[in-house]
N, C-alpha and C positions, 0 to 999 in steps of 0.2 A: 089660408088657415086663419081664423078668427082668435083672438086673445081669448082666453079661457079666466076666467076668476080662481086665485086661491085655492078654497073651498073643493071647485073641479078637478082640478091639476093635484090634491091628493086624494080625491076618493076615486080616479078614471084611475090615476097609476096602480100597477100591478103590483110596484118594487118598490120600495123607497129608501135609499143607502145615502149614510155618511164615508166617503172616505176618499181614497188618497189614489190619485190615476198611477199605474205603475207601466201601462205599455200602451202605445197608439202607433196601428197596423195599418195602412191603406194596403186593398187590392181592389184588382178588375171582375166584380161578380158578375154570374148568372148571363144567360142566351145575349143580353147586350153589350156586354161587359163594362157595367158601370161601375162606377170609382164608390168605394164606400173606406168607411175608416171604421176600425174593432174596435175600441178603448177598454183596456180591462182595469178595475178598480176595486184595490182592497177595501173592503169593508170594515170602516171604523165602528158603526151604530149602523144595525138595521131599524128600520124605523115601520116597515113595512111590507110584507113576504116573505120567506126564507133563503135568501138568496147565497149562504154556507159564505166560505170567508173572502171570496172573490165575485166578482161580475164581470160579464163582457155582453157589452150590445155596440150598436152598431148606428153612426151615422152620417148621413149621407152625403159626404165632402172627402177629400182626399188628395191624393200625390202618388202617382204611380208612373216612374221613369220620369217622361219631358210633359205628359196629361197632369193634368189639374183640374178637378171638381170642386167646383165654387157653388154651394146652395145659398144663399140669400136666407139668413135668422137661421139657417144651422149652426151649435154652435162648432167652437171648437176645444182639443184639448191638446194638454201635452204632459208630458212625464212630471211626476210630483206634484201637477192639479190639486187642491184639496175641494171638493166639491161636495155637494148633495143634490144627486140625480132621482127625477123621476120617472121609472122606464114603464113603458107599456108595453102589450105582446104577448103572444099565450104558446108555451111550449107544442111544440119542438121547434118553433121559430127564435132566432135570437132579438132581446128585446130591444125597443132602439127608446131615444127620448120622449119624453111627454110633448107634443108641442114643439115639437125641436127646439128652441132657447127658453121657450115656456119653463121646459123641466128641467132648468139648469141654474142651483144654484151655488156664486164662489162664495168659496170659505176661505179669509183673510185674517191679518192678525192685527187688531189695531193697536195706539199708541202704547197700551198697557200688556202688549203679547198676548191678549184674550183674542180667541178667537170668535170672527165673528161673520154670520150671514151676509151677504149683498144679494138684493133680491135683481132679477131682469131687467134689463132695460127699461121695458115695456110691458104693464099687462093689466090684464081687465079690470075696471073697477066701476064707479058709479058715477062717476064723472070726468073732470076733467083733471090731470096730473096737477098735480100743487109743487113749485119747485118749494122744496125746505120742508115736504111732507114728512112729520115724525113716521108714521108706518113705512113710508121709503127707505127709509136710513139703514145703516147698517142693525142685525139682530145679534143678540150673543147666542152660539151654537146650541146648545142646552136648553133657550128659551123659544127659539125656531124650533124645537124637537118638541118640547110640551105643546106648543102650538097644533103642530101640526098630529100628535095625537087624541087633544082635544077633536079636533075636526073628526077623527077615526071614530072614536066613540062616539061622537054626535051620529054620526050616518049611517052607525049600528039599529 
């Protein structure tokens, strides 16, 4: 899987939600029975799609019994996550992440209890990572969302 730029990672996603993981399922799907995990998450801000006041997509890692599915940059979640996902997938499939850690961003609270963006480890840009990059650093939630609808309107 290739990094994807910004810009991509919101005009390819389908969905684009702020909010709050409230359940994370693993089971053994389909004719192989491979380990997947549901994550469902209430919707603080939609930022893009209609996705009504919940979501569940699906990614590809888990725990079911003594099995263990470990994908490499999948990410992960767990109950009370505050995140902003960006899923892909077109009904009646359930959606899963952008890029798998691509489309994964935490929402933290910093020193002043504002909350605030952490973008991915890892992702495309135009050169080489700058340690101490202002664009890297944490975003405040609000301002990550004007961002990111800027980009909407531009690619209207």
């Amino acid at each position: 899987m290739l990094p994807a730029d910004f810009t991509t990672v919101v005009t390819e996603a389908g969905i684009i939600v702020h909010g709050r993981v409230v359940d994370v399922r693993s089971d053994a799907t389909g004719p192989r029975r491979v380990i997947e995990s549901f994550v469902t998450v209430v919707v603080l801000e939609s930022l893009k799609g209609a996705p009504g006041t919940s979501v569940t997509f699906r990614v590809p890692n888990g725990q079911v019994g003594r099995y263990r599915r470990i994908l490499v940059g999948a990410p992960e979640f767990a109950e009370g996550d505050e995140v902003v996902v960006f899923l892909t997938g077109r009904p009646p499939a359930m959606p899963t992440v952008f890029g798998l850690s691509q489309g994964v961003y935490r929402v933290t609270r910093n020193a002043a209890g504002r909350a605030v963006v952490t973008p991915p480890p890892v992702t495309a840009g135009t050169g080489r990572i700058i340690r101490g990059d202002p664009a890297r650093g944490p975003m405040p939630v609000d301002a990550f969302a004007r961002e990111v609808r800027t980009i909407l309107e531009r690619s209207r």
